[in-house]
N, C-alpha and C positions, 0 to 999 in steps of 0.2 A: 459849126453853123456856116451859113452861106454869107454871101454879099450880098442879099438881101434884105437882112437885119438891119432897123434904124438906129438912130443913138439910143430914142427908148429902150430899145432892147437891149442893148449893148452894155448901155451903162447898170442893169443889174444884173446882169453878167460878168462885167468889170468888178460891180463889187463883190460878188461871192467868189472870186479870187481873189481878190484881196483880203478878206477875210481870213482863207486857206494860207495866203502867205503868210498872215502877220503883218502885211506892211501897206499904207496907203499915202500912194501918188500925192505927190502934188502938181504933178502934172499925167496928166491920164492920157492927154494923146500917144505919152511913150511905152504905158502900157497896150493901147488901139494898136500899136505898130509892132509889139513883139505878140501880136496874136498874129499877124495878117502874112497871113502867106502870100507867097511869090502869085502864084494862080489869080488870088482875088486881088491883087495891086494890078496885076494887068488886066482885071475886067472890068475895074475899075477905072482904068485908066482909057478903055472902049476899043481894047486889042490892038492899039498901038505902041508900037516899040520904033521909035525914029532913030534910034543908036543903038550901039551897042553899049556904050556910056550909060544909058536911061535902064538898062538891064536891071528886073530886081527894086527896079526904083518903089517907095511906100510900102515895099515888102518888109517881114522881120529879119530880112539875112544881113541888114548894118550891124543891127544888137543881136545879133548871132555871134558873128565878130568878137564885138566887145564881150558879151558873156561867158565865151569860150575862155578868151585870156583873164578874167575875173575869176571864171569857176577852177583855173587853174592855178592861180595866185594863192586863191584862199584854201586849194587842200594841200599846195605845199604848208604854207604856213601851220594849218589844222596838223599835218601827218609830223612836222618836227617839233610841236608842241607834245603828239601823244607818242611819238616813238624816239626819244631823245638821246637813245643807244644803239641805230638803226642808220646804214653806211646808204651811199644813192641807192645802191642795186635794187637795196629791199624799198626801199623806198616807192619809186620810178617804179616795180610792180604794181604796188598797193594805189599808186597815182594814176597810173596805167587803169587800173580798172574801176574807180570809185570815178574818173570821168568818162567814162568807153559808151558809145551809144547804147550798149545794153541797161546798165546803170540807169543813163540817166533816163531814159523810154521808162521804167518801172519806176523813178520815181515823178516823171510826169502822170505817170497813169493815177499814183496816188491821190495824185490835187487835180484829178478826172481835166486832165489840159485838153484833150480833145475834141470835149465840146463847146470850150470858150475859143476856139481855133476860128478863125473867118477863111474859107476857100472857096473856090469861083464851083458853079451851081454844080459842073458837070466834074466834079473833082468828089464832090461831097458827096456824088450818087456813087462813087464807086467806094467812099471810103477813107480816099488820103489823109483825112485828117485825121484816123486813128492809127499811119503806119508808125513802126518805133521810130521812124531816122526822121520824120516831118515833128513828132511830137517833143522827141530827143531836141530836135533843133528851136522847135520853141521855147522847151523850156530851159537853153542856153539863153535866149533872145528875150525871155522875161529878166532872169538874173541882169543882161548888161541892161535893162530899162531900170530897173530897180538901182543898179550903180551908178547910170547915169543923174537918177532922181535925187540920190540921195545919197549916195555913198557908199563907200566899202563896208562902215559898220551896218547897216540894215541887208545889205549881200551876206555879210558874213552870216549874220541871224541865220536868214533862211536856208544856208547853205546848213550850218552845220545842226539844225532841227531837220531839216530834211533826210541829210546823211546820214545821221548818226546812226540808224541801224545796219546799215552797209557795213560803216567803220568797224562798230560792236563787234560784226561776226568774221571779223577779219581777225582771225586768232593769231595767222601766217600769213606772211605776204605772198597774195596769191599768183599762181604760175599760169599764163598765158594756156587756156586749152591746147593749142595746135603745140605748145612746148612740153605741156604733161602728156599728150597723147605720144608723143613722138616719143616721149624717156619711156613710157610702160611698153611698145612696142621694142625697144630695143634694150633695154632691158630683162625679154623674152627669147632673144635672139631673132626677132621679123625683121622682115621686111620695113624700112620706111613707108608711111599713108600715102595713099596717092588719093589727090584733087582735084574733082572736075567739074567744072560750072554746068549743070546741066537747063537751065533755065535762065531767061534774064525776062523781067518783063514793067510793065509800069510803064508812067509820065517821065520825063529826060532828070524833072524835077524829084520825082521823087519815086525811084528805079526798086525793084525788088530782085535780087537777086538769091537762085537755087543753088547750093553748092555742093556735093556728095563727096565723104572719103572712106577710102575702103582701106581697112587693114585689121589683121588678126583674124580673118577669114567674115569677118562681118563688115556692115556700113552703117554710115549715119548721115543723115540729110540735115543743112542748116539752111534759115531765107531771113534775108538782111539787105538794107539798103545799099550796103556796097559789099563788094567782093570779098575784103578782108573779114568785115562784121560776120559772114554769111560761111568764112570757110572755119573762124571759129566755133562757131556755131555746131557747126555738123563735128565738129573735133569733139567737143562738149557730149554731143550725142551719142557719138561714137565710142567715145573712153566709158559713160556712163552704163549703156551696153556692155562694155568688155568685162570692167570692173563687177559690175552685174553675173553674168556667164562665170566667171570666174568665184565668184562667193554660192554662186547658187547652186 
């Protein structure tokens, strides 16, 4: 949605997430603020920025902050609960990718966070509110309003109703694409992948980055909000091909 929207609208908006989460505010300005992107705080605010200090300011990137270190708190805790014979390594994988922007984008997409998102009018014609790395970071930014509301046990709920199908299918801890790409190539006797940004494009805010790697005589194209998300990505692609070619 825009910055357009009144509270009338807002607030049955407000509630058909919260519904989806399970959990109800008792302070709802702190859910207002982990929908509200950077974009509509400053159009809000009437395209002034007097500091650099003010950066960001009524944006959701404070409870970005805190829900990051929340949503990491509780899958350590969750991963040494369900794997109680499992040393850091395996661990620090399985943690690694149950918070990874990819993760968490798929399961914003689940509780449709996109359209409860508020971003300034000319953000919303192009989209942003549906990229994985702006939706990813909201629904960081709900979790810390939710912990700030009310605490670790109703964070913990939603975290681990939400996750648990992730967890489920995590039979092995899983390996970093550009790390499995890189063993099945040499492995093979090849060459090391080679990686090249071939695109960057978007708002400063909220950046889309193209990344191509080539190896084993094929490529694979990844697009991600940031360079690392994006060079995964195309690994993923790329192994999925090979492995592909190779069975077929």
């Amino acid at each position: 949605m825009t910055t357009q929207r009144t509270d009338s609208v807002l607030q049955p908006a407000g509630e058909a997430l919260q519904r989806l989460l399970g959990y109800k505010f008792t302070k709802p300005a702190l859910l207002h603020e982990a929908l509200t992107h950077r974009s509509a705080a400053y159009q809000n605010a009437g395209g002034r920025r007097r500091s650099q200090k003010a950066k960001g300011a009524g944006s959701n990137e404070r409870l970005e902050f805190v829900g990051d270190r929340v949503l990491g708190l509780l899958m350590a805790e969750w991963l040494l609960e369900r794997y109680p014979d499992e040393q850091e390594g395996a661990l620090g994988s399985r943690l690694a990718h149950l918070v990874s922007r990819t993760t968490l984008a798929e399961i914003a997409d689940r509780f449709d966070l996109a359209k409860y998102l508020t971003v300034a009018a000319h953000e919303a014609r192009v989209g942003v509110q549906g990229t994985a790395s702006v939706v990813a970071d909201a629904l960081e930014a709900v979790l810390g309003a939710v912990f700030l509301d009310g605490g670790l046990d109703p964070a913990r709920k939603i975290v681990r109703h939400a996750w648990k199908p992730m967890l489920d299918a995590q039979a092995k801890p899983p390996k970093d694409p550009k790390t499995a790409l890189q063993e099945w190539v040499l492995a093979r006797g090849q060459v090391l992948p080679v990686y090249e940004t071939v695109g960057a494009d978007g708002p400063s805010h909220a950046p889309l980055f193209v990344v191509e790697v080539r190896a084993g005589g094929k490529s694979g194209e990844g697009r991600a909000g940031s360079k690392r998300a994006a060079e995964s990505a195309a690994a993923a692609s790329l192994l999925e091909k090979l492995e592909g070619s190779q069975h077929g």
